[in-house]
N, C-alpha and C positions, 0 to 999 in steps of 0.2 A: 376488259378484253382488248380495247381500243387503244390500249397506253401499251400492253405487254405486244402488241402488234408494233403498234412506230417503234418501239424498243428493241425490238425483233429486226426494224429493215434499219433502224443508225447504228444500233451494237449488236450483230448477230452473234458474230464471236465471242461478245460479254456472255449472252445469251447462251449461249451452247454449253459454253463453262461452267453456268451457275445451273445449268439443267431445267432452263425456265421455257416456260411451252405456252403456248394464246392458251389453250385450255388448263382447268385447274388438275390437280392431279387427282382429284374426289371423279373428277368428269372421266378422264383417258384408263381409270383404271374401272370405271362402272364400263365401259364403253368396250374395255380388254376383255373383263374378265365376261361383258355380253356375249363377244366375239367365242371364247372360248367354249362356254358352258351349250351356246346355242348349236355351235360345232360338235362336240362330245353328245349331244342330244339326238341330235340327226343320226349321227353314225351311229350309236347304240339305241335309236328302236328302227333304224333302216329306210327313214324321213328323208325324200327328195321332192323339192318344192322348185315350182316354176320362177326362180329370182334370181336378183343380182347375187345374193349372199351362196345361192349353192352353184353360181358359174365360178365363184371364188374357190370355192370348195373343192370343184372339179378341176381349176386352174393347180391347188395347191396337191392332189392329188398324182397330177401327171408330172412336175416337177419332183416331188418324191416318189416315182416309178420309173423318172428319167427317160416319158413321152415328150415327143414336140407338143408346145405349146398351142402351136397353131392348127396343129391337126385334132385337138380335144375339142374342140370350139367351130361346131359347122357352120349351117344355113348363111354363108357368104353371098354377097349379090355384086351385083356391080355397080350399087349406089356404095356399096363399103369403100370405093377406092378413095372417092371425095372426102374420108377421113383419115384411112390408114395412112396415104402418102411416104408410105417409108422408102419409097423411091429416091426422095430425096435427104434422108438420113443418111450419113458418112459411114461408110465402113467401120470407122475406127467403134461406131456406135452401134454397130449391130448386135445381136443378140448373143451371148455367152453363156457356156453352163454355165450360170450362177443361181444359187438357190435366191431367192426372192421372196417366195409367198410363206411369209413368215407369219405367225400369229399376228405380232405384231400390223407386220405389211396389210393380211385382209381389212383389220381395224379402222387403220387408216385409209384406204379404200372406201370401206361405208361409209365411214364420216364425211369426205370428204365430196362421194356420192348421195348423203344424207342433206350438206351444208348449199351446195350445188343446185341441187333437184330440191329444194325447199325454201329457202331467202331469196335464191339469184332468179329462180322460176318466177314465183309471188310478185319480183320486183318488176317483171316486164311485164305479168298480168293485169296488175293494178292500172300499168299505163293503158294496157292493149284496150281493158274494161272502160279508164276513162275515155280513151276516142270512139270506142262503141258508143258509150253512150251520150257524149258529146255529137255526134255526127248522126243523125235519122237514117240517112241515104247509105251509110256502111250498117246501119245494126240492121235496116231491114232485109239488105242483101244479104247477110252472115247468116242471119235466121234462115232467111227461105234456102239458101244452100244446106244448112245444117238439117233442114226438117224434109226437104228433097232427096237428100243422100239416105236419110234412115228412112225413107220410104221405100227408097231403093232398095238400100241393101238389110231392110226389116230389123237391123237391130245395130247399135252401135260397136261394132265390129273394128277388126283392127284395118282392115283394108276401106272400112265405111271413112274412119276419121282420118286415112291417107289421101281419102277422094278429096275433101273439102281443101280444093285449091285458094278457096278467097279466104279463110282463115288464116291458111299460108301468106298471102299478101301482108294482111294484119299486123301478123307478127314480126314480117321483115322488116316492115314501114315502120312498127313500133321499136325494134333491135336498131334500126335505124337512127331514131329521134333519141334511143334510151339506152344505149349500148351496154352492159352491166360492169363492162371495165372501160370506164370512158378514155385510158390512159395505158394502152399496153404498153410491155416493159421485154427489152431481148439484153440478155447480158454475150458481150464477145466471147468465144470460147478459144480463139484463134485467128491472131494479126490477118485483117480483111483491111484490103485495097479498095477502097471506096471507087467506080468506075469512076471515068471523066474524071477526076482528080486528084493531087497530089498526096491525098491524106490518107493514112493506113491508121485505123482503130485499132490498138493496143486490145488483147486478153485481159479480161476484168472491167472492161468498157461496159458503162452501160448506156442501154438506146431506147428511147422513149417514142412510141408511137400515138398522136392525140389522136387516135378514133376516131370519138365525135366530130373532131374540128372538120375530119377529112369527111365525115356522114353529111358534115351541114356546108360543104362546099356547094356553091350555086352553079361553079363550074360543070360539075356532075350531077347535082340533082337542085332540076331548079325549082325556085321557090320551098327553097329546104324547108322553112317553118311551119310549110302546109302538111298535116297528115293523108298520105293520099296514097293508099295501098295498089293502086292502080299500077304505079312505077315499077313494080317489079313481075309482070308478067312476065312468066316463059324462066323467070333466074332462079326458082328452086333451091334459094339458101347456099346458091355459088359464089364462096367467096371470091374476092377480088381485090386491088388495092386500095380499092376505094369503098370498099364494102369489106368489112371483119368482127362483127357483134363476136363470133365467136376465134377469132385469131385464122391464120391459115399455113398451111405447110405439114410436117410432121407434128406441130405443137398443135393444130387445130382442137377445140375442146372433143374431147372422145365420145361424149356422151353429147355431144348433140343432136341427134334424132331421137334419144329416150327425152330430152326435155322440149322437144318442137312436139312431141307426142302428147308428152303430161300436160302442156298448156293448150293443145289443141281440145282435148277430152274437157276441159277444165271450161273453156271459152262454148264448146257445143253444147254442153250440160246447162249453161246459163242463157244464153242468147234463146233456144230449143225452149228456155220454161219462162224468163223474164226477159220483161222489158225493164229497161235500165236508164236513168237518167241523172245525168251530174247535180248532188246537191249544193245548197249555195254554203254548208261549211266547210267544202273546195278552194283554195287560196286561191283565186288567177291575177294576173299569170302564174306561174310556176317557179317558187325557186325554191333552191335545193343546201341540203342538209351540210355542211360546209363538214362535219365531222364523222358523216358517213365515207367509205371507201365506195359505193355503187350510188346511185341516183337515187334519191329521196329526198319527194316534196315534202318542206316544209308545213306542218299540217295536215297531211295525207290526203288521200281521194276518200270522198265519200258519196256517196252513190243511193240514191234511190230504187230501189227493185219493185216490180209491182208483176204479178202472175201474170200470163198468158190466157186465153181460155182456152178450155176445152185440152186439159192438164192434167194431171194426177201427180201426187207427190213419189208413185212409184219412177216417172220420169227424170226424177232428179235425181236418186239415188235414196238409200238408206236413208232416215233423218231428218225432219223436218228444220232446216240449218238457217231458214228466212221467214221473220215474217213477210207480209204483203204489202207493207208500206213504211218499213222502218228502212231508217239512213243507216249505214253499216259504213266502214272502211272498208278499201279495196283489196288494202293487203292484211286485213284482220281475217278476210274471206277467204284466202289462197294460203296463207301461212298456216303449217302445222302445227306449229308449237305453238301455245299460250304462255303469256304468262304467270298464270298462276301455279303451271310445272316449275317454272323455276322462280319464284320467288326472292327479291332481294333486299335486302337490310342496309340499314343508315352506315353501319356498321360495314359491308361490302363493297358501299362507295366511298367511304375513307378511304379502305386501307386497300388504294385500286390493284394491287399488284399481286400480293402477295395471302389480306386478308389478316395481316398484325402491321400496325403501326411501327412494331419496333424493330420487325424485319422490313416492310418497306424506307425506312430509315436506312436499315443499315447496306441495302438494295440499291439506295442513291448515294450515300458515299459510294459505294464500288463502283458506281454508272460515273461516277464525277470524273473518280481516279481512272476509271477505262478509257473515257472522251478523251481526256491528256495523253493516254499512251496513246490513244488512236490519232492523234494528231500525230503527235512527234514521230509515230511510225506508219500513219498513211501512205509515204513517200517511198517504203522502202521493199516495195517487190519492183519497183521503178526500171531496174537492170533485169529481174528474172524474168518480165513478160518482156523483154526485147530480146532476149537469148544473148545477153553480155556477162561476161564471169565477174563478180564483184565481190569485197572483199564483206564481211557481211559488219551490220551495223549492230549494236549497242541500242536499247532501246533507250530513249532520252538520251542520247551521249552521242547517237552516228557510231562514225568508225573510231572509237576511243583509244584503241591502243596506236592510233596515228596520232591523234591529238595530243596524247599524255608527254609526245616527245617534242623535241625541239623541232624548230620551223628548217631546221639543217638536216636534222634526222627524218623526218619527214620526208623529205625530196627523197634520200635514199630509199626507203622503206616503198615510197611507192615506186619508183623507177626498177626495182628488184623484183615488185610483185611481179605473178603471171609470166612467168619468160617463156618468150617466144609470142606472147600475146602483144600487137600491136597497139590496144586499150582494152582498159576495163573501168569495170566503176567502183567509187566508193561514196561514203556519208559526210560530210560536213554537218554533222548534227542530224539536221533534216534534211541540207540539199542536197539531191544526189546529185555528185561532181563524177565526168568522164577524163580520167587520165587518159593524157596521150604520150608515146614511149614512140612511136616510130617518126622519126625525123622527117623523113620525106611529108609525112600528114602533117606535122608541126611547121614546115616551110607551108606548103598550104594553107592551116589555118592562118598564119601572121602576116602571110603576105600575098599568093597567090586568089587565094580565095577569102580575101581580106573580107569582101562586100556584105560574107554574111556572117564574120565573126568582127565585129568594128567596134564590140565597144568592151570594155578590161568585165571580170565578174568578178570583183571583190564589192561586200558588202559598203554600202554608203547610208547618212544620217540624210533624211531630207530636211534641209533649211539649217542642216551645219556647213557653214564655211567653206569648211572640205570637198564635199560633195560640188561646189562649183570652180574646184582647180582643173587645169585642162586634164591631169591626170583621172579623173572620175565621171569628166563630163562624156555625154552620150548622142549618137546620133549626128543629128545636123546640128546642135548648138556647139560640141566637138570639135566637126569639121570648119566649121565657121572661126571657132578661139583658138584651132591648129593656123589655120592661113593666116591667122592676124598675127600671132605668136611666132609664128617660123621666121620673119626677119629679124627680130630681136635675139637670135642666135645666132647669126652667120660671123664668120669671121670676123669682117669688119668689124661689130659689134661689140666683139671679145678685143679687139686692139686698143677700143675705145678703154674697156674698164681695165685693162691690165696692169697702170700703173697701182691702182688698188689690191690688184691680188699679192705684187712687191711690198707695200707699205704695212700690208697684214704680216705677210711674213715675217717682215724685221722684226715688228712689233713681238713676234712668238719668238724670234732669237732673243730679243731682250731680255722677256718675260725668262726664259728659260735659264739664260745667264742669271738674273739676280734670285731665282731659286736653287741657284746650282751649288751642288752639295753631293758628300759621297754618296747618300740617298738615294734608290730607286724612284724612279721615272716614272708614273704613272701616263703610259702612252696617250690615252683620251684626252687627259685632264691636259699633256702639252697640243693636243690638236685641236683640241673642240674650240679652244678661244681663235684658233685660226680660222675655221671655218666661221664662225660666228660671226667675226668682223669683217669676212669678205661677203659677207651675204648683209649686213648692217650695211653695209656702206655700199654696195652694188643697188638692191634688193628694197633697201631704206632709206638711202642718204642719209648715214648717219657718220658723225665725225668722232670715232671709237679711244681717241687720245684718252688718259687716262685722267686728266681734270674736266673732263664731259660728265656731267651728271648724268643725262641720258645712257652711260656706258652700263653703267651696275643696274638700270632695270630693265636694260635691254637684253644681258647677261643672266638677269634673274628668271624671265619670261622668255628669253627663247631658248634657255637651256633646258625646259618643259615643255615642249612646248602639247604632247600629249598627256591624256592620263596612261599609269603607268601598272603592269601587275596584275594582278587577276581583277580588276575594275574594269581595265581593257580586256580581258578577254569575257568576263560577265557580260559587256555592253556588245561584244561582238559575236558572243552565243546567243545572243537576244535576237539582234539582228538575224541571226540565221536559222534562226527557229520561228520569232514571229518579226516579224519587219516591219510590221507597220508601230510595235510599241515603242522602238526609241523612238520611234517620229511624233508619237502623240505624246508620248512624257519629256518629249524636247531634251533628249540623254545626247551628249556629243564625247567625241574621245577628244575633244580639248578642253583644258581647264577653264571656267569662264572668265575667271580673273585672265586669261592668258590673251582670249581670245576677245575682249573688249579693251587692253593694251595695244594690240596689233591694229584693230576698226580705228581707235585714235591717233594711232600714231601715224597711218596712212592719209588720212585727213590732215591731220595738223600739218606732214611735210609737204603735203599739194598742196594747200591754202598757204604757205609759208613761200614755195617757191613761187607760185604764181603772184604772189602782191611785193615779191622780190624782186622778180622777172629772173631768176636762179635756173640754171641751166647746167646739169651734172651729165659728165658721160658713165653715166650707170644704168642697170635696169630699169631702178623708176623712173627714171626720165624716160627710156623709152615705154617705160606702161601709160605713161603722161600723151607722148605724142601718140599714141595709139586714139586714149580717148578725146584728145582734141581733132585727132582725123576722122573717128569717128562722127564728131558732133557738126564736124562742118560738111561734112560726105566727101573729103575729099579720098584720093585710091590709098590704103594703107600699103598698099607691096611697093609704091613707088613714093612711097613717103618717106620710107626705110633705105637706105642702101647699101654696101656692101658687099654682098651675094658671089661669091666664089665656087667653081665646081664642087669642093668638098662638102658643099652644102644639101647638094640631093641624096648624099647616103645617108641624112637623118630625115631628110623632107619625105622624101618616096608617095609623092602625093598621087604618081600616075596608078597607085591602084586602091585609091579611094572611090568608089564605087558615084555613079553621077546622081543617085539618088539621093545621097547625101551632101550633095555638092547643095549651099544657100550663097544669096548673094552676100559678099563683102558689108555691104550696107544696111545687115542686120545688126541691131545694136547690140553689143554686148557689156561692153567696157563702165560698167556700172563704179562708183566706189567700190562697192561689196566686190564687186568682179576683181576689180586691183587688190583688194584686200586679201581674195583666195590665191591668185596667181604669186602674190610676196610670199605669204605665208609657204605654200607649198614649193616656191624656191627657195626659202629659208630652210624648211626642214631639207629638203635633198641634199642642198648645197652644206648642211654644216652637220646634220646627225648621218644622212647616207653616206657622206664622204670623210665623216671622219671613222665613221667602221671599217672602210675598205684604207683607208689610211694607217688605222695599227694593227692589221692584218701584214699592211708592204713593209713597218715597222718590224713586226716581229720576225718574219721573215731577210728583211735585210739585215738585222743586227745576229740571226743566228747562225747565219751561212756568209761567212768570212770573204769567201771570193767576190759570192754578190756585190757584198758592202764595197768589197776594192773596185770591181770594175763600175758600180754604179756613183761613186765616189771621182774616179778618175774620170766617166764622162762628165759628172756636171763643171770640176775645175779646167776640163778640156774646150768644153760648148762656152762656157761664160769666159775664157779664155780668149776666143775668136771670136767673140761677138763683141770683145769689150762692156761686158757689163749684163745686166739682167735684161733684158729685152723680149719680146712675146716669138720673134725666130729663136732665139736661144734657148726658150724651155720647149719650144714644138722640135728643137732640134735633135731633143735627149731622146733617141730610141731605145737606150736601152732602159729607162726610165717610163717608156711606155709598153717593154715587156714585162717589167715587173707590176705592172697596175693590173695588165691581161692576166696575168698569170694568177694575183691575186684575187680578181674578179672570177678565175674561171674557178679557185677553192671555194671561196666564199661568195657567190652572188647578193647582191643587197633585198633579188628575192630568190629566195631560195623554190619558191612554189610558183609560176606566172598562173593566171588566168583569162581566159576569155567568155564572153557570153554570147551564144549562137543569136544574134538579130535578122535570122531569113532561114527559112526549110533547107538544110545541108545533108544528103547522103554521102558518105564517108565511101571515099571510090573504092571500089572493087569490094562492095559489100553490099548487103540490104538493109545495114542499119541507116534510120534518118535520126537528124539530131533537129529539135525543132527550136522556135524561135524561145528563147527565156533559158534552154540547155546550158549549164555551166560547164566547159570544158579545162582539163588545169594541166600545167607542161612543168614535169619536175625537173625545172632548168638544173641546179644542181646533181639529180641523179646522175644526168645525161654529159657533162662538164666531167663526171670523175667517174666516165666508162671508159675502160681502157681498151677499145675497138677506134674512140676517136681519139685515146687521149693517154699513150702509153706510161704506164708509172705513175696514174693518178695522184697517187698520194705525195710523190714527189715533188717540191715546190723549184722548177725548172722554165725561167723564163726564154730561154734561149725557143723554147716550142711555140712561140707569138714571133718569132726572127721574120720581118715585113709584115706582118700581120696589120699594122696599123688598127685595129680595134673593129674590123670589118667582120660584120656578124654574118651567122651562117648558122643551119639547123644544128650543130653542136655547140656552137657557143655563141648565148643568148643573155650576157650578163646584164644588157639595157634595152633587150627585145628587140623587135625585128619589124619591118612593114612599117606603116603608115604611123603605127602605134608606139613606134622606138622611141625611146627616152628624149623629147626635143633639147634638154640643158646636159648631152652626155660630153659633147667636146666643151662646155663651162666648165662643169665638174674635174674633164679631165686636166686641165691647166689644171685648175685649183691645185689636185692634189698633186698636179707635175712641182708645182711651184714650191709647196709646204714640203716634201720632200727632199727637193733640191737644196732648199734650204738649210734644212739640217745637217744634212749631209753636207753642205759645205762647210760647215763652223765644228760638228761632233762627231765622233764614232760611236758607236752602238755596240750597248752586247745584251743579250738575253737576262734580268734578273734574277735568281732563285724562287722568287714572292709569283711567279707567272707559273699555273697551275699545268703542268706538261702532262699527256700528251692536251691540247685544248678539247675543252668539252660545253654546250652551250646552254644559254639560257634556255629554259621550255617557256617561258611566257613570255617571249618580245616575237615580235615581225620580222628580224632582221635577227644574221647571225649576232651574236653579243657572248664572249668568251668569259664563264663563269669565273670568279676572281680577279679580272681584268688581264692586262698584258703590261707587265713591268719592265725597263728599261733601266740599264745603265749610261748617263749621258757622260763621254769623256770629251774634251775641249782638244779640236785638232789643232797641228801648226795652220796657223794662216799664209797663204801665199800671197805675195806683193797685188798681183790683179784682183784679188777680190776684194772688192770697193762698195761703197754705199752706193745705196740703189738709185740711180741717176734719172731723170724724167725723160724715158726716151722719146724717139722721136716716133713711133710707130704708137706709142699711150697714145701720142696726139693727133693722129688720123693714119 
């Protein structure tokens, strides 16, 4: 019974389904058909008996005559109020025709009055018996009141055993010490505002009240461990907060004055004929049955009884039930059942459930396969007790039919749900994620009300690589690797490495030259080596020439630098279903070969410059001066220089919250720490940019005008500037509306996310989002609404004309706030530069082999165009000023 019970409160739903009951069905149907026959008994020989069974009777009577219930049932007093309490019961819970006292209904009732009024009785008896007769000074005072009142009132009457106030004591003091639900339990029925605090318990909540702890508080009752019935003079079983043996309010137990009755008669009968004293095969102290649900000593109570004089056995009752000197149990004495009524078999405690081995087998696979659904969809009424509309989940899978599409398709699909609905929610497997669709709340969360959405929610691997790039990190180690990090972006910065992003270039004009053939162009395959080597030689100090040995396994390992495929997407359903198992099976989404390539090659070029004394103007040089500034504590903001106004619209550090603000002079700059910051500038800088690179590709080779006027700026700007210089690709705007324009089709994320880190109510609403909340902004949706964004589908740069890449609640292509992209003006040279490039040596046209209209990968992170994007590269005239890329003077400060 104890097993189909806990099975009952972890899987009740398993439970209900498979039609499984604590009692056996031999039990509920002896128990029915009692109910029944003893019913049909009464009414056909016209049998009305003084008991609970014919109130039931009379209850089920007036409900099928369609009497008020309350008016069938008199003799009310004004002690009844102390349990009705329906004063405080909700309207919405009041009483309705509804038929109720069903066959059924009575049965459950008895039993229930059966199970109640006979184990939960017995159990307080046992104790109330042990401090009788543990204590002289209480049994002889119980006695002389008991045998004073029947003198009084000449027989044990029902007003005689109301008199006996100090039994009343007894009992409370013992409800006290022994409460029969040491642990009440209130489940929410309806979001409750906890007063004094900010917290609102969700419906389906549940709430555990320790009783006993609050019985043996010394605050309220002192010297709790003393039994000492004295304490409750004058309180007649009134509950209170700090007193609830029987619960309080409208749930108060109903029947508690039929059972302060039965154990009063029960305690006068005995005290009235014995004297009782604790035997020594009593455990002391007391401890208790770890596998009972109520209080039960280990061992039980045993007790001594010895007659009174001047007695008769007519005193006791019916049945001579003691001898005069034998040890008995306490609750062998109070209990009605025996066991030798129910007897049980070797055979019944095998097979605990069910009573067949091969049905409780197949009992537990079902429990095994329910616990995993119950896992996986634990999470998912999450939106319907907050009263948020939400797109409904896929058991194991979340919201599936989001997922089965591409990470493009995606954005749209949620950005279109609910219209007119500012959020709602959906599944990521397990987590429920809150779409946000109203801009205004999207400028809040990213920037306005940064302080309590500060850190990204995409899943991370703890003690992968990854997980410690600025892009993942969290909190105040974040805000600490943002402040170290933001001067190694600034202008200056970028002056420094720019002759690198020239010498890459050429390098792809080359490349592209001695492949050149009538052949279609695989756009990637001419980008990706550009990105590569600007991020090798910035990112790595690496010398990318083509007699470098280091070139081809630089080439081999950072062109993977993930795993790829449904690998990645098993490791990252993992992660979002259960998150702590990549982390204990050490699962990364990088290759390991890839990512112990990278740990050595970061080591080998710092131990190589520094015993060189090598000094590069690239990023790892400044990741270098970082952790030398660190290690001597000297200021790193003023160790860096350069810092120009254009620098605070990616800083936006004034609405970094001060709680997160740590000193400068926290160490971070670890190896492993340079090793995460290369790596995750590596991938930005050569896989994010080369997707948003044959995107501007395909686009500028299939609209003709483009191509001219984009074509006639760059030999215009390297015209006047004489030569490639880092003014002369910042100068190409129209070059930087076709990157916006490109960015606002294809974002490099199509889905942002945030994760709530502080209690947020969502203005002009009641919902609160709490701290751990995933919130997601389907930047794409939002980018190809034509409210901000007329002719969406049209690829029209001219709609960024001054725009300059300056983000706002509809376009979000590198984020917004504190949180915005720190390497987006890197990036953007890059791909101003690789652009320009081409376009100044080729023209461009659209392949046949490029799959029209584009449609995308479903398994990458990042748009990725199913078949690739083929080019045809044709060789333009050269004009006299375009020249080899000269070492300007701005490369050099």
């Amino acid at each position: 019974m104890k097993i189909k019970f806990i099975l009952i409160l972890i899987v009740p739903k398993l439970m209900r389904w498979l039609n499984m009951s604590i009692l056996s069905s031999e039990v509920e149907n002896y128990f029915l058909n009692l109910t029944i026959s003893t019913k049909e008994y009464r009414k056909k020989n016209n049998i009305k008996r003084d008991d609970y069974f014919q109130l039931l009777l009379t209850l089920q009577e007036a409900e099928e005559n369609g009497k008020s219930l309350l008016s069938t049932v008199g003799d009310k007093t004004e002690e009844d109020a102390l349990i009705n309490q329906m004063n405080y019961a909700p309207q919405t819970l009041q009483e309705k025709d509804t038929k109720l006292m069903t066959d059924s209904c009575v049965t459950a009732q008895t039993l229930i009055f059966l199970t109640g009024g006979s184990d939960s009785v017995s159990s307080t008896l046992m104790f109330a018996l042990y401090h009788i007769a543990k204590d002289p000074v209480v049994q002889e005072k119980s006695a002389q009141e008991v045998q004073s009142t029947l003198a009084k009132h000449g027989d044990l009457t029902y007003q005689a055993v109301k008199d006996m106030a100090y039994l009343d004591l007894i009992l409370q003091e013992t409800l006290r010490l022994y409460p029969p639900n040491p642990v009440g339990m209130r489940e929410c029925t309806t979001p409750y505002h906890i007063p004094d605090s900010d917290i609102v318990l969700e419906k389906g909540l549940f709430i555990t009240i320790p009783i006993r702890g609050l019985h043996m508080d010394p605050k309220v009752y002192p010297d709790p461990e003393v039994f000492n019935p004295g304490r409750f003079i004058g309180n007649n079983y009134k509950p209170n907060a700090m007193y609830l043996p029987f619960g309080d309010g409208p749930r108060i137990c109903i029947a508690m004055r039929f059972a302060i009755l039965e154990m009063k008669v029960c305690l006068a009968k005995l005290v009235s004929q014995y004297s009782i004293e604790v035997n020594q095969k009593t455990q002391h102290p007391f401890t208790f049955d770890p596998k009972s649900f109520a209080p039960s000593p280990v061992g039980g109570i045993w007790l001594n009884f010895r007659k009174r004089p001047k007695t008769t056995d007519e005193d006791i009752g019916k049945g001579d039930v003691l001898n005069t000197v034998n040890a008995v149990t306490a609750h062998c004495l109070c209990v009605f059942w025996s066991a030798e009524r129910y007897p049980s078999t070797v055979e019944d405690e095998m097979a605990a459930v069910s009573g067949s081995w091969i049905v409780d087998s197949l009992l537990l696979v079902v429990l095994l396969l329910y616990l995993v659904y119950h896992i996986f969809t634990s999470t998912y009424n999450h939106f319907k007790i907050r009263g948020i509309p939400y797109l409904r989940p896929v058991p194991f899978l979340g919201t599936w039919d989001i997922f089965s599409k591409s990470v493009t398709e995606q954005s749209h699909i949620l950005y279109n749900s609910f219209p007119g609905e500012r959020f709602f929610g959906y599944f990521r497997v397990r987590v429920p994620t809150l779409v946000v669709k109203d801009v205004d709340l999207i400028q809040k969360i990213l920037v306005k009300d940064f302080s309590h959405f500060h850190d990204q929610g995409f899943p991370t691997i703890e003690g992968d690589l990854l997980s410690m790039n600025l892009f993942n990190l969290k909190g105040e180690v974040w805000r600490a690797m943002r402040n170290k990090l933001s001067p190694t972006f600034t202008s200056g910065k970028m002056k420094f490495m720019f002759s690198q992003f020239i010498t890459a270039g050429d390098h792809m004009l080359d490349n592209i030259e001695e492949s050149f053939s009538d052949e279609p162009v695989d756009a990637k395959a001419a980008c990706v080596n550009f990105g590569t080597e600007v991020i090798a030689s910035t990112a790595f100090g690496l010398d990318f020439s083509k007699d470098n040995p280091q070139t081809k396994s630089f080439i081999k390992h950072g062109t993977n630098p993930f795993v790829k495929g449904w690998r990645a997407v098993v490791i990252m359903l993992l992660k979002l279903s259960f998150p702590s198992i990549p982390d204990k099976l050490g699962m990364s989404m990088h290759p390991p070969e890839a990512t112990e390539y990278f740990i050595n090659l970061v080591k080998a070029t710092k131990e190589y410059r520094k015993k060189n004394k090598i000094k590069r103007n690239d990023y790892f040089q400044l990741l270098m001066a970082l952790q030398d500034a660190e290690q001597t504590g000297d200021n790193l903001e003023f160790s860096l220089d350069g810092v120009d106004d254009e620098d605070s619209k990616i800083n936006q550090v004034d609405y970094i919250p001060e709680n997160i603000k740590i000193s400068t002079k926290t160490k971070l700059m670890t190896d492993e720490c340079m090793v995460a910051q290369a790596m995750v500038f590596f991938m930005a800088g050569s896989e994010s940019v080369t997707s948003t690179l044959i995107f501007a590709l395909y686009h500028i080779a299939k609209d003709a005008e483009i191509q001219a006027r984009a074509v006639q700026e760059v030999d215009t700007v390297i015209a006047r500037h004489g030569g490639w210089t880092y003014q002369a690709v910042k100068d190409m705007h129209y070059m930087d509306m076709i990157l916006q324009e490109s960015l606002r089709l294809y974002p490099l994320v199509p889905v942002g996310m945030r994760e709530c880190t502080l209690q947020y109510r969502i203005p002009e609403t009641d919902v609160v989002l709490k701290k751990g909340d995933i919130v997601a902004i389907p930047v794409r949706g939002i980018h190809m609404d034509p409210k901000y964004h007329p002719d969406p589908e049209v690829f029209n740069p001219d709609r960024f004309t001054d725009n300059f890449h300056k983000p706002n609640p509809t376009y979000i292509p590198f984020g917004d706030g504190p949180r915005m992209c720190i390497g987006m003006r890197f990036a953007l040279v890059e791909m101003k530069v690789c652009l320009a490039k081409i376009l100044s040596r080729f023209s461009l046209v659209v392949n046949k082999k490029t799959q029209e209209p584009l449609t995308f990968d479903k398994v990458s992170f990042t748009p990725v165009p199913v078949g690739g994007i083929w080019l045809n590269f044709k060789k333009r005239d050269q004009k006299s000023y375009i020249v080899s890329s000269p070492k300007v003077k701005e490369s050099q400060g």
